[in-house]
ZAVO-41814 format. One record per atom (N, C-alpha, C): x, y, z; atom name. Coordinates in steps of 0.02 Angstrom, whole numbers, padded with zeros to 5 digits, m for minus. Layout:
<<X, Y, Z>, CA>
...
***
This chain:
<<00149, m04275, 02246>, N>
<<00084, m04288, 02276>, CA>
<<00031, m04245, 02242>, C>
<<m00034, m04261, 02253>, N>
<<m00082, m04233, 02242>, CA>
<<m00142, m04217, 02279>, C>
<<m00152, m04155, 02273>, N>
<<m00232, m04128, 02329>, CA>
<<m00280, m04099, 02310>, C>
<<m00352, m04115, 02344>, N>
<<m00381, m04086, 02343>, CA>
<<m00393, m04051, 02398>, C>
<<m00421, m04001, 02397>, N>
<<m00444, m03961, 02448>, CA>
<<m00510, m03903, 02433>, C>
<<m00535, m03873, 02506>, N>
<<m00584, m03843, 02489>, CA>
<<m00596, m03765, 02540>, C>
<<m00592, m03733, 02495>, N>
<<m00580, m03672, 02526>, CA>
<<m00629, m03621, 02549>, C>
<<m00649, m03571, 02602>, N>
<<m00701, m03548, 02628>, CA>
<<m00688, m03473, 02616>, C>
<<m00748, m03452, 02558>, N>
<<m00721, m03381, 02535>, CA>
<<m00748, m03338, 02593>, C>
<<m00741, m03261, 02589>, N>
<<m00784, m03213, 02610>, CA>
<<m00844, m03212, 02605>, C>
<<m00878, m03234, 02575>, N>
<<m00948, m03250, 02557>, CA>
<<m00960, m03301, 02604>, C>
<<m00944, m03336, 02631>, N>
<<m00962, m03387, 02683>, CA>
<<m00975, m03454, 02609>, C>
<<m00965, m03429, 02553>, N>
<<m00995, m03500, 02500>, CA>
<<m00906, m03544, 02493>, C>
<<m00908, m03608, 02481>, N>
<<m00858, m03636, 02474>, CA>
<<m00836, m03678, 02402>, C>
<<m00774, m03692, 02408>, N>
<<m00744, m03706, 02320>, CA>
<<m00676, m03764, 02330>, C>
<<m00707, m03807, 02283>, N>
<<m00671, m03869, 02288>, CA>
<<m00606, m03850, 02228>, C>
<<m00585, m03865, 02226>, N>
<<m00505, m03890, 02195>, CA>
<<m00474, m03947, 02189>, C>
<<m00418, m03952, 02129>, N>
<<m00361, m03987, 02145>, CA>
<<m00307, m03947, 02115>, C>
<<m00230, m03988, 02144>, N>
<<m00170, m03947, 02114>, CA>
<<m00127, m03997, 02166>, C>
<<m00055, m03999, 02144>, N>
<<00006, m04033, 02155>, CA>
<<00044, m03983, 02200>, C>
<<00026, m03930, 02207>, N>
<<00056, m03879, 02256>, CA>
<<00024, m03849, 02302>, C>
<<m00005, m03877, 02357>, N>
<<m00065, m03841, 02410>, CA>
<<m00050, m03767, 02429>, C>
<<00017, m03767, 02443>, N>
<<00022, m03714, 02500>, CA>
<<00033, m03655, 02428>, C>
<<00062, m03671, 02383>, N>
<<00067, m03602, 02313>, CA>
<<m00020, m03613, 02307>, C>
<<m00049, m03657, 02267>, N>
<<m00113, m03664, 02252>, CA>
<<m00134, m03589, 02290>, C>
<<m00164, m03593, 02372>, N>
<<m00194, m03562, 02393>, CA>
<<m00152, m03498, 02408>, C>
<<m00093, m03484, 02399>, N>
<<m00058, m03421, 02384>, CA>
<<m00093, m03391, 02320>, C>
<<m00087, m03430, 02266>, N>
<<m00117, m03394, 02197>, CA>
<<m00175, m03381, 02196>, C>
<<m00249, m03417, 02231>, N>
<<m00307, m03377, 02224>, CA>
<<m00298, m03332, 02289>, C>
<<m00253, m03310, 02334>, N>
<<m00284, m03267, 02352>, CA>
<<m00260, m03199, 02348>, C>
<<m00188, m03225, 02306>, N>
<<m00162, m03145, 02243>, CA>
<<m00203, m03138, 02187>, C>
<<m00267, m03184, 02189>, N>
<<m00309, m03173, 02133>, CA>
<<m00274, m03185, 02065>, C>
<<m00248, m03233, 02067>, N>
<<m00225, m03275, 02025>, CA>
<<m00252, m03364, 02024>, C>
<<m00294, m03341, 02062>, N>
<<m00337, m03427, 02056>, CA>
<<m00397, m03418, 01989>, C>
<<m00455, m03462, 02019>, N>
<<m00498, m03481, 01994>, CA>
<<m00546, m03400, 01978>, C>
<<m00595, m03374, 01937>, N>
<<m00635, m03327, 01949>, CA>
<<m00681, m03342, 01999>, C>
<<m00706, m03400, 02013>, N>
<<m00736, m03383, 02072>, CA>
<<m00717, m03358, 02129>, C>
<<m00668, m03371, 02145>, N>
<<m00642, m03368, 02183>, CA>
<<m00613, m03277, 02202>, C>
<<m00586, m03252, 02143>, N>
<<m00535, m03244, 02155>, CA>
<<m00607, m03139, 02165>, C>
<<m00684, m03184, 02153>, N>
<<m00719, m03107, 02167>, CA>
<<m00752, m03123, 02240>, C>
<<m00720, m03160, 02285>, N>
<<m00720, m03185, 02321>, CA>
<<m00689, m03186, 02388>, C>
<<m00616, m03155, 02406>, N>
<<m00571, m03140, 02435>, CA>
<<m00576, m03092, 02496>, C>
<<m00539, m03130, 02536>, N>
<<m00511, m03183, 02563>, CA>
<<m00529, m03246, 02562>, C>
<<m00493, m03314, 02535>, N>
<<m00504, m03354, 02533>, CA>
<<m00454, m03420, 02601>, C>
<<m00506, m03435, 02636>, N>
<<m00467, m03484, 02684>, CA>
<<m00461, m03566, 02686>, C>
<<m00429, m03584, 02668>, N>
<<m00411, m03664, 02660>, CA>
<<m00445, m03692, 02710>, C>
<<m00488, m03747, 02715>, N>
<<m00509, m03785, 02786>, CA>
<<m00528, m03840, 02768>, C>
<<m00505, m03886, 02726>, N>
<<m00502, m03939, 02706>, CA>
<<m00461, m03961, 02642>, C>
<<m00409, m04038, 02658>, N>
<<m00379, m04036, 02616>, CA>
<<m00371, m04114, 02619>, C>
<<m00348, m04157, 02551>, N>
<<m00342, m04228, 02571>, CA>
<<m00253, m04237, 02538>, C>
<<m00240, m04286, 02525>, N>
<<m00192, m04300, 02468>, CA>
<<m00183, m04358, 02467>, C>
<<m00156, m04370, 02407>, N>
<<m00165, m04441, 02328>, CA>
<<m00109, m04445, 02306>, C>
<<m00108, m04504, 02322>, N>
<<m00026, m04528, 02271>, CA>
<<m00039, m04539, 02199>, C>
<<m00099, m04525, 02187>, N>
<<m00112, m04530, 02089>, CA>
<<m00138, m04479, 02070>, C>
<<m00121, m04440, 02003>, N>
<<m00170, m04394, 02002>, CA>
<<m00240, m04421, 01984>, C>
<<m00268, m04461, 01960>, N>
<<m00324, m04516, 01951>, CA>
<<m00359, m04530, 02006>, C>
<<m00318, m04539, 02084>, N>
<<m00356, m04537, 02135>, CA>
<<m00396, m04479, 02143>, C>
<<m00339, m04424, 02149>, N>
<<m00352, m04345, 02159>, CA>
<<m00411, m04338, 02130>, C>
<<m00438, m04335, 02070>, N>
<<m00496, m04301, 02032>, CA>
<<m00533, m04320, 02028>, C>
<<m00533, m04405, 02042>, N>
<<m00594, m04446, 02070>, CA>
<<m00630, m04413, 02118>, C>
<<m00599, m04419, 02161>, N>
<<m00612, m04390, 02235>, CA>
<<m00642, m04306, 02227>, C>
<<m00616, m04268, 02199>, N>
<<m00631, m04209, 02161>, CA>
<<m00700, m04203, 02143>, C>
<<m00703, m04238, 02094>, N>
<<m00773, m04235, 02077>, CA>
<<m00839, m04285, 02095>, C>
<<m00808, m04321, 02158>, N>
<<m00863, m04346, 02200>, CA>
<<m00886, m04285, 02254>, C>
<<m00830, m04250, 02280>, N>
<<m00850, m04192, 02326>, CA>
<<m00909, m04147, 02291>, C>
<<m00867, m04133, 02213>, N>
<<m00907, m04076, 02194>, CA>
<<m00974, m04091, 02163>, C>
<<m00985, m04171, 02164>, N>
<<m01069, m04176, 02161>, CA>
<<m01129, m04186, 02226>, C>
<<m01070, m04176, 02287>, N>
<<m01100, m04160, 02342>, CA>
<<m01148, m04106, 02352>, C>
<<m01198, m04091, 02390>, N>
<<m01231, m04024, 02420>, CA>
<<m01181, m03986, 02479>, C>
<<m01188, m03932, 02480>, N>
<<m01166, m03887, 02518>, CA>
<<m01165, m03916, 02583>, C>
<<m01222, m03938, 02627>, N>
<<m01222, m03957, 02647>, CA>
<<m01202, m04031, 02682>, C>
<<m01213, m04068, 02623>, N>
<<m01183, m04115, 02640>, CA>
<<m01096, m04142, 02661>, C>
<<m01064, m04079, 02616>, N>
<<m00995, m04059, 02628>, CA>
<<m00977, m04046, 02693>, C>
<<m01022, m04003, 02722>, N>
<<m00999, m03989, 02781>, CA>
<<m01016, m04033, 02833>, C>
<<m01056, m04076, 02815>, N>
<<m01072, m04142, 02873>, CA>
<<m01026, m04201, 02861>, C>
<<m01003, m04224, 02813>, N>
<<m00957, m04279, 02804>, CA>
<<m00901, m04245, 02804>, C>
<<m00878, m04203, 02794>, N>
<<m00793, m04189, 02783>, CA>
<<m00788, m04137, 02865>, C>
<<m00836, m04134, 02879>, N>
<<m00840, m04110, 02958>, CA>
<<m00813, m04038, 02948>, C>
<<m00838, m03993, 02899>, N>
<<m00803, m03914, 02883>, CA>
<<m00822, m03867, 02929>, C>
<<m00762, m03832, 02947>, N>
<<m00786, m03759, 02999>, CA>
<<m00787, m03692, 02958>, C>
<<m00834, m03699, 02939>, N>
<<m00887, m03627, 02907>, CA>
<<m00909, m03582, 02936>, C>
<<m00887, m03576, 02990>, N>
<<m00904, m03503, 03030>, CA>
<<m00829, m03464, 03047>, C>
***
């Protein structure tokens, strides 16, 4: 399978992804072994996630999120940011 997901740093700012392994994925950025954004960022908390039986779905979907606004993220995908 395949996911995206989107994670809510210490900063209160948030970070889209994908990866075939959710639950390692968000193990590795938050041994700071993820992304650099992320990883000057920490604690990082998972609070949204989908999954794709293609990876083609997956990154579609990926990079429709990530031409979203901040805001708009948190009104359609219904995110708890506090």
């Amino acid at each position: 399978m395949y996911y995206i997901y989107i994670l809510l740093c210490s900063d209160n700012s948030i970070y889209t992804g994908f990866t075939t392994n959710l639950k390692q994925r968000v193990k590795d950025h938050n041994e700071g072994k993820g992304s650099k954004y992320v990883r000057s960022k920490l604690p990082a908390k998972l609070i949204y996630s989908e999954e794709f039986k293609t990876k083609s779905e997956a990154l579609k979907r990926e990079g429709q999120i990530k031409g979203w606004s901040r805001s708009k993220k948190i009104r359609v995908l219904n995110l708890d940011v506090k």
